[in-house]
N, C-alpha and C positions, 0 to 999 in steps of 0.2 A: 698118903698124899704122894701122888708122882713128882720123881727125882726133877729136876730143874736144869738144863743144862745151858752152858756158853755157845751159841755158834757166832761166827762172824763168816758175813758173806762179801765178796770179793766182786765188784763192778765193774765195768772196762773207764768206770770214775768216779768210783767212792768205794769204804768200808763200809757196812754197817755191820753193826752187834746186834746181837737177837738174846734174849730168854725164854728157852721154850721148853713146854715138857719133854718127858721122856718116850710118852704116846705120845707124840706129832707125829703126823706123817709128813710123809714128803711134800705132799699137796698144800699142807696146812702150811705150811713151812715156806713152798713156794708163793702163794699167796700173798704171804705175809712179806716177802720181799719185794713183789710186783704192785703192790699198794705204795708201799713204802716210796719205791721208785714213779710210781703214776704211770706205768705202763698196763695198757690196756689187752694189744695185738699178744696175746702172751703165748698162743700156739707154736712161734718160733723159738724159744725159749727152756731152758732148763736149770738145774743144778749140777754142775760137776766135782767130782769130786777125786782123789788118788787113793784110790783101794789098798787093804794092805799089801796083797803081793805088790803096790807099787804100779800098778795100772790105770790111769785115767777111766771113768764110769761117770753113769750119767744115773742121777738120783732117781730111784723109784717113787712115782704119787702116790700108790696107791699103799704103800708100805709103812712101815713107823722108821722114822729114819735112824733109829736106835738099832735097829735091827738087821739097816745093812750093811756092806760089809766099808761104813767110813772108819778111816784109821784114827783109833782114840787118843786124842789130845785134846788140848783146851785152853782157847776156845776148839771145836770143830770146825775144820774150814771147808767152803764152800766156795765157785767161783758161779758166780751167774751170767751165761754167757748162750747165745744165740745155739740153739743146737739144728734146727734145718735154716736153709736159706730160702728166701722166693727166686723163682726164677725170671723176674725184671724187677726191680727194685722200686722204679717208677710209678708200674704200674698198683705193686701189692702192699709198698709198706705205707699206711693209712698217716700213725705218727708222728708228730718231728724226732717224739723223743724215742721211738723206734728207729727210725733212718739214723740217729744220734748215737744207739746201742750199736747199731752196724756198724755204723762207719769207725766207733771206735776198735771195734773188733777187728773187722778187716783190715784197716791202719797197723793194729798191733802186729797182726799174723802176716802182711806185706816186710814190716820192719825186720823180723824176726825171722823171714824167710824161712816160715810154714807155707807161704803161697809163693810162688816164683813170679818175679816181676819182673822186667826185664829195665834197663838201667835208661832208655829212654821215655820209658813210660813212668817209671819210676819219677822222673824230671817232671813229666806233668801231673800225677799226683804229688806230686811235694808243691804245687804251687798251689792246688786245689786247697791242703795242708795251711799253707800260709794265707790262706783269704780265708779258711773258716777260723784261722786263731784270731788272724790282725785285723781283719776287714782290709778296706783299699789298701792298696797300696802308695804310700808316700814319698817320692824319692828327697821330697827333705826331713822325713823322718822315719828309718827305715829299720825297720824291728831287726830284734836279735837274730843273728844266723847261725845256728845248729846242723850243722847237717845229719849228726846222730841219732839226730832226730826228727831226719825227715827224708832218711834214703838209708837202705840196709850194708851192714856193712860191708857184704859181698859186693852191693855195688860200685863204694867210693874205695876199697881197696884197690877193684881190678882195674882201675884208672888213674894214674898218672896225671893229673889235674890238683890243683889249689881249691882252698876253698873258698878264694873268691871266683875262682873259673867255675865253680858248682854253683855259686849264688848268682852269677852273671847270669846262666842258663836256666836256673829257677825262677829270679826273678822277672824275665824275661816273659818270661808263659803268666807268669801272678799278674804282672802290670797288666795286662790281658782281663784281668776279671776284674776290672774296676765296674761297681756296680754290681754286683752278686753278692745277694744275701749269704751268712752264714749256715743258712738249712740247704741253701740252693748250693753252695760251695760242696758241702758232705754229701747232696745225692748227686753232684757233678763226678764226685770223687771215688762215688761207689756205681754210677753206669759206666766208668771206663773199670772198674775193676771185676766186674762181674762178668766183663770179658775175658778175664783170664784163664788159664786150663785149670787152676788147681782149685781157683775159686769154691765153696762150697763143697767140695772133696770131701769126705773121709773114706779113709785107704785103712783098707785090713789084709795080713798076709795071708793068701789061699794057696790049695794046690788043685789042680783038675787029677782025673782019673790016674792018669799018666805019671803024675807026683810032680809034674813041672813047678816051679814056685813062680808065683803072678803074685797081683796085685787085684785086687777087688776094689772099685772104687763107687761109693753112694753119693747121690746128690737128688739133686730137686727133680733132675729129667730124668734119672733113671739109673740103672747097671751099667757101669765101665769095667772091662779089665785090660789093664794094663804090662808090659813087661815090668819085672823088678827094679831095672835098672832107667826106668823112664815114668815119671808121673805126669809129662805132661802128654804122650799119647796115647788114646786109649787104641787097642787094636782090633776089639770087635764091643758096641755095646746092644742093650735091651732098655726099649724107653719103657713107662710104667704101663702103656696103653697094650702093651704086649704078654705081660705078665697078669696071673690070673692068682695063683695061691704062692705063699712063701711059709716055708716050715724049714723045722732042723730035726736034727733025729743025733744030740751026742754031737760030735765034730762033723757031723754031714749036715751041710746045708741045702736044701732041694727049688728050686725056681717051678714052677709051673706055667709052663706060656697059654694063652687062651688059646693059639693053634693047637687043639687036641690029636695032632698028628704030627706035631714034634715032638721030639723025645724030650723029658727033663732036663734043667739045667742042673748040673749039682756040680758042686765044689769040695773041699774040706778044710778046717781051720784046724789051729793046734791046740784049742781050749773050749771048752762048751761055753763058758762065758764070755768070748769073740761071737759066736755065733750068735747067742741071746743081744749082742748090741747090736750086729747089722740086722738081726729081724727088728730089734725097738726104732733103727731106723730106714726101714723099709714101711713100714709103718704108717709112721710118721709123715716121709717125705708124699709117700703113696697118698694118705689121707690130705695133706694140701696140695699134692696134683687136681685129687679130685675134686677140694673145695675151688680150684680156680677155674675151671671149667661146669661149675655148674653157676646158679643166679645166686647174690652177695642174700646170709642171714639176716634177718631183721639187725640184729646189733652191728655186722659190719656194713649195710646198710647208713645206720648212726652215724656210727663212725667216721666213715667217709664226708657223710652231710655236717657234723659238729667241728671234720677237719676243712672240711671246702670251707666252714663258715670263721672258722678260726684264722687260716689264711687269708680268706679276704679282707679280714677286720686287720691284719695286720696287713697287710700290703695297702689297704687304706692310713692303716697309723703309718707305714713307711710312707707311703706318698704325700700325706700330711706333715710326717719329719721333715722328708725329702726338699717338702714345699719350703718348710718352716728354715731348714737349712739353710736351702737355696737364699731365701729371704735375708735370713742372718748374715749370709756370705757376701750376699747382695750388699745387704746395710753394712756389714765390716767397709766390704770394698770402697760402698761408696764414703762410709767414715772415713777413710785413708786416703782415697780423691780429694775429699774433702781438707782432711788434716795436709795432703800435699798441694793442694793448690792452697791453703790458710797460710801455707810454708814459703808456697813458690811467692803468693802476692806479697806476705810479709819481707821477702827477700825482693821484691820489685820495686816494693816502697822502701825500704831501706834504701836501695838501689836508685828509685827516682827522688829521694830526699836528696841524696848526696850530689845525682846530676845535678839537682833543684839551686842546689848550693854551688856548685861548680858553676852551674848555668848563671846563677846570678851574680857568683863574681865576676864569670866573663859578663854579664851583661852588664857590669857597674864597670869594669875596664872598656868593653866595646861602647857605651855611653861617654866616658870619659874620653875615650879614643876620637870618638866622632864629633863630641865637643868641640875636643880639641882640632879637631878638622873641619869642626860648620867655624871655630875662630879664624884658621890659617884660611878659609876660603873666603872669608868676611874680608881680612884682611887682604887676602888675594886677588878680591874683590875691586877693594879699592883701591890697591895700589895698581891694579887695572884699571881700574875706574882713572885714576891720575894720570896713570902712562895715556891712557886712551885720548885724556882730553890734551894731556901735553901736544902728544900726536897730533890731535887733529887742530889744535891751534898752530902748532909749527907748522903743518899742513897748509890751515888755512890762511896764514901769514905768508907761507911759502907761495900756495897759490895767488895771495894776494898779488905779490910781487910780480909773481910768475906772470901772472893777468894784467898788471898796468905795463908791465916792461913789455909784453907781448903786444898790448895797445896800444902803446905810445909806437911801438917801433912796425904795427900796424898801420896806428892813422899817420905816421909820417912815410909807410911806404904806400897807404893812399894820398897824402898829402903828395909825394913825387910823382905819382903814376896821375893825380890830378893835373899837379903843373906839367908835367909831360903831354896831359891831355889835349888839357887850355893851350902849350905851345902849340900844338898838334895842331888845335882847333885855330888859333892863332893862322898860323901859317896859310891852313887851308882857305880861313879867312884874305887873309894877303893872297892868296893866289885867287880865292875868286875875287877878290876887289879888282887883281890886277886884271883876272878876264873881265872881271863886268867894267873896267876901264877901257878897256879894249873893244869890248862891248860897245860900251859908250860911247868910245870914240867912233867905233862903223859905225852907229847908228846917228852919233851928229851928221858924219861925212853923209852918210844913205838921208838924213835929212833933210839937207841942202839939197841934196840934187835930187830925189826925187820927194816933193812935196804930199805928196797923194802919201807916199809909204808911211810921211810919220803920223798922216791922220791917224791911220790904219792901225798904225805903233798906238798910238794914243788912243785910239777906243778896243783894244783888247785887255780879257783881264789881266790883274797882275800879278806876278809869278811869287808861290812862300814859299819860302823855305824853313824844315824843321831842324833844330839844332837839339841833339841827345845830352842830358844834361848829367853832367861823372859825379855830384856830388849827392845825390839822390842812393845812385848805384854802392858809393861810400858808404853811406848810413846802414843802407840797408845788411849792408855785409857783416857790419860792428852790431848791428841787432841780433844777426845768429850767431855769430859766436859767442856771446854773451848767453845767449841761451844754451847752447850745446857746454858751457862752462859750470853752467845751474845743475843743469842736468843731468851730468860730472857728478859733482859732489853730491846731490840728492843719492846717485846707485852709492857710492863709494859711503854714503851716512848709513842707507840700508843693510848692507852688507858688515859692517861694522856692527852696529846692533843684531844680527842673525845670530854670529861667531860669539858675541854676549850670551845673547839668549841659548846655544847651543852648549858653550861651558857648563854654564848653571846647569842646567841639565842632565847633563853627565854626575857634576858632583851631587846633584838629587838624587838620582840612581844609584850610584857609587853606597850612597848612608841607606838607600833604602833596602839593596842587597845584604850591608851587614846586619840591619833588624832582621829581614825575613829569615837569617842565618841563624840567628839566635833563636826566633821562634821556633825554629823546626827542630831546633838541637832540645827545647823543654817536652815538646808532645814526644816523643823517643822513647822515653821509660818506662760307688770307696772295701710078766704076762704069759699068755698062752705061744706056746712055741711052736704055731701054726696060725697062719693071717691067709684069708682067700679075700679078693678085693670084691666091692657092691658089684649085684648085677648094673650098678646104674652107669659104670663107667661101658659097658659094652653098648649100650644105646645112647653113646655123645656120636655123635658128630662125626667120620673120620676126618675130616678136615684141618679140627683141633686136636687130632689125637698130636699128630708130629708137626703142629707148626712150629714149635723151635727148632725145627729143620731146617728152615726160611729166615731164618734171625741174621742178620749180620750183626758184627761188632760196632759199637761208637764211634770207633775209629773210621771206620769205614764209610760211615754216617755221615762224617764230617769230612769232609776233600781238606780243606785246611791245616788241620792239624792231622790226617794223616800225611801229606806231604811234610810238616813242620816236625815231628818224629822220627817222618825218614830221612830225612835233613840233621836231626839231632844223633840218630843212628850214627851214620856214617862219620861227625863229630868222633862220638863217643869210640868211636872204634878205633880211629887214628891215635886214640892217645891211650891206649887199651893196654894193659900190661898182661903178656899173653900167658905167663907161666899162673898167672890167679884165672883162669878162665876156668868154671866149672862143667863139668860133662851136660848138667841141664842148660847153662849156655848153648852148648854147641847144638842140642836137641832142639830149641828155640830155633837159632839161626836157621836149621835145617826145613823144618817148616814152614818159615817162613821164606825160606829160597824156593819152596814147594808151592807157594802159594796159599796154605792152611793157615785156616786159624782154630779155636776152637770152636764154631759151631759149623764148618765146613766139614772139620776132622768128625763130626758126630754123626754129620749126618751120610757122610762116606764108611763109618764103620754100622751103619745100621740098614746097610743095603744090602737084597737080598731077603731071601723068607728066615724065618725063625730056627728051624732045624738048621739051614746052613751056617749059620751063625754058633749054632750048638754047636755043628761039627766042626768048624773051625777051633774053638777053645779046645774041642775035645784032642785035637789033633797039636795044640801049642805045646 
């Protein structure tokens, strides 16, 4: 019966323990972790392990994993961890819970500073960081801040800053993704990371003919090689569309470019078993160059269709939270409306109770008050009323007086002006007596002597006279002033009663002013060691061959946040502590005062034919 042994394999987030036989293979073995986990995409994926000399190695499938060379302890350990990369992340990884494996990977190897980051980018992945741990952000309730755990150490050493001036600048860019899910946070996190240089790298020491010591670097687009002292430029590469066969021969590694008229590429390493891993990943990366330029498998076909439908069934359950939220937040809010205006009226009525009471005692004082005021005007009244009639009887007594005294000494000075008349009249009387005596006597004398004249005298008619009679004129005069005295007292009775009628008045107003006063005061109150690639890649396209040539960065993508990086740049740099500034710092800056970035710098070292490129390395 086969031996039984311990492994335990290592996740970028969990252990798990395994019992397996002694004949498992690799594959078997691998299988059995990628169930376990529910990963599907498993092409990007291996086992790693630390050999005995102490070398990192990547599990053979096809092997019994007894048999290779893992260093025996117990359990046996294993890490399972992404061994190629896609090259868009977006576009290739199908998963969440793949994008899930990445982003904890690349997270780890950012922190760790296997991948170089640079310390303003570094700021906007740490917020990416914080919205796929916390979701929104709250600033009345604002998660734990670590920065150890969420910027490498290189970065917050070489800066002279707090760690509240790193969480100011963090949370800054996180407030920013209110509203992004936590899958959408990790592949936010991993399209600005995949623009980095080292991204996706693995770097083996080589030498060319010459014995120069370089840097061999593999990835998803193809061959870099690099200076020793610089991983982030590469200075001549070969994309996979260029390459035709890859073998080793012992420490010689040989390239074959499809241009049948350049010479070989060949290099050499210091180990036969260096060389057996960059052919396992040349491989590798080569075979999903190829799978992504041809049409998707029936199963990632699936895949795709069970993930389009998995997200949209949750972007409906989010939009349906979302709603459900909203509504709850809604019904909080308006409970709290609610609960504060139940608070405000409660405190309005307490409020208009105690006016109510206030008001009513002024209103029982302002009643008593005006009482007291309809009595003193009652009383005011009448002793008006009294005064008024005293008045007008003294008045009228006065006038009386006034009137007969003024009569009496009226008819007596018609009474003088009568007898002054009557003498008057008198007199004139005596003077005509005395003419018509005079008279009388010519006309006796004239009648004697001539006869005929007193016929004459005697048959004429005879002479009247009218005498104006003064006491008529008397009477008449005592009848208007009696009247003009009536007529007196009738304005002077009117006017009297006006000034009545006008007080009252006023004191009506007066009391009606202090009710309306009162009244108005109550109304108030979030393998083979030789690989040649398909004929099928020479009949794509060349248009796909080098469209990562054409690629820009995310950065670049976005106007916004590249401005807001170069913004946070020049920050970070004023407070920069210059004796921690590492050589790949200054190799960064330098590029980017060049204007490079990484898919400028690739597609500037792959200019030129195939031989030239050869003899360049050959000549490093």
């Amino acid at each position: 019966m086969p031996k039984t042994l311990n492994v335990r394999v290592t996740t970028v987030d969990a252990e798990l323990e395994f019992a397996v036989q002694s004949n498992t293979t690799g594959k078997q073995l691998f299988d059995q972790v990628v169930k376990t986990v529910g990963l599907r995409e498993t092409w990007y994926f291996g086992l790693s392990y630390i050999d005995n000399a102490g070398i990192p190695a990547w599990l053979i499938m096809d092997k019994k994993v007894t048999s290779q060379d893992v260093k025996k302890q117990t359990p046996l350990m294993f890490k399972f961890r992404a061994r190629f990369y896609p090259e868009d992340v977006a576009e290739e990884l199908i998963q969440d819970i793949t994008r899930q494996m990445f982003y904890l990977q690349v997270k780890e190897c950012i922190l760790s500073d296997d991948i170089y980051c640079p310390p303003e980018t570094s700021v906007l992945l740490a917020s990416y960081m914080m919205q796929a741990k916390h979701g929104d952000y709250n600033p009345a309730n604002k998660p734990h801040f670590d920065k150890s755990k969420l910027l490498s150490s290189r970065v917050f050493t070489q800066h002279s800053m707090s760690d509240e001036q790193w969480k100011e600048r963090i949370f800054t860019w996180y407030a920013e993704h209110r509203g992004m899910q936590r899958e959408e946070a990790m592949l936010e996190f991993l399209k600005i990371a995949q623009d980095l240089e080292m991204y996706g790298v693995s770097y083996f020491e080589i030498k060319n003919k010459k014995g120069t010591e370089l840097l061999l670097g593999v990835d998803a687009l193809g061959l870099n090689i690099y200076d020793k002292s610089d991983k982030l430029t590469p200075k001549i590469g070969f994309p996979w569309s260029e390459i035709r066969n890859v073998s080793f021969s012992s420490k010689k590694f040989i390239i074959k470019p499809i241009d049948r008229k350049s010479p070989d590429f060949i290099f050499y390493t210091a180990k036969l078993v260096i060389n057996k891993r960059i052919l396992d990943l040349c491989m590798g990366n080569h075979e999903l160059f190829m799978r992504r330029r041809k049409a998707d498998s029936i199963e990632v076909q699936q895949m795709k269709a069970q993930a389009k439908e998995e997200r949209a069934a949750r972007q409906a359950e989010r939009l349906l939270l979302a709603k459900e939220k909203k509504e709850r937040e809604e019904a909080e809010r308006r409970r709290q409306e609610l609960e504060e205006q139940l608070k405000q009226y409660t405190n309005q009525y307490d409020n208009a109770r105690r006016e109510l009471e206030q008001s009513q005692m002024a209103t029982r004082t302002l009643e008593e008050r005006v009482a007291e005021a309809e009595r003193q005007r009652r009383e005011l009244e009448e002793a008006q009323r009294l005064a008024e009639e005293a008045r007008r009887i003294a008045e009228e007594s006065a006038n009386l007086e006034k009137a007969e005294r003024e009569l009496k000494e009226q008819q007596a000075a018609e009474a003088q002006a009568l007898l002054e008349q009557k003498m008057e009249e008198a007199r004139l009387r005596d003077e005509e007596a005395q003419r018509l005596q005079e008279e009388l006597e010519s006309a006796r004398l004239l009648m004697e002597e001539n006869q005929r004249a007193l016929e004459e005298a005697r048959n004429a008619p005879p002479q009247i006279v009218t005498v104006t009679v003064p006491a008529v004129a008397a009477a008449a005069v005592i009848r208007d002033e009696r009247e003009r005295e009536r007529e007196e007292e009738e304005e002077e009775e009117r006017r009297r009663r006006e000034l009545l009628e006008y007080q009252q008045q006023q004191q009506e107003e007066s009391a009606a002013n202090i009710y309306e006063s009162v009244a108005d005061d109550d109304r108030s109150s979030e393998p083979d060691n030789t690989y040649e690639q398909s004929q099928e890649l020479q009949v794509l396209e060349n248009g796909t061959m080098n469209e990562e040539l054409e690629r820009i960065t995310e950065a670049e993508k976005n106007e916004r946040i590249a401005q807001q990086l170069k913004t946070l740049s020049a920050e970070l740099q004023a407070a920069e502590v210059k004796s921690a500034v590492t050589t790949t710092d200054i190799i960064y800056r330098q590029n980017v005062a060049q204007g490079r970035d990484k898919y400028k710098t690739l597609k500037q070292i792959r200019q030129g034919n195939t031989k030239h490129r050869v003899d360049i390395f050959e000549a490093m």
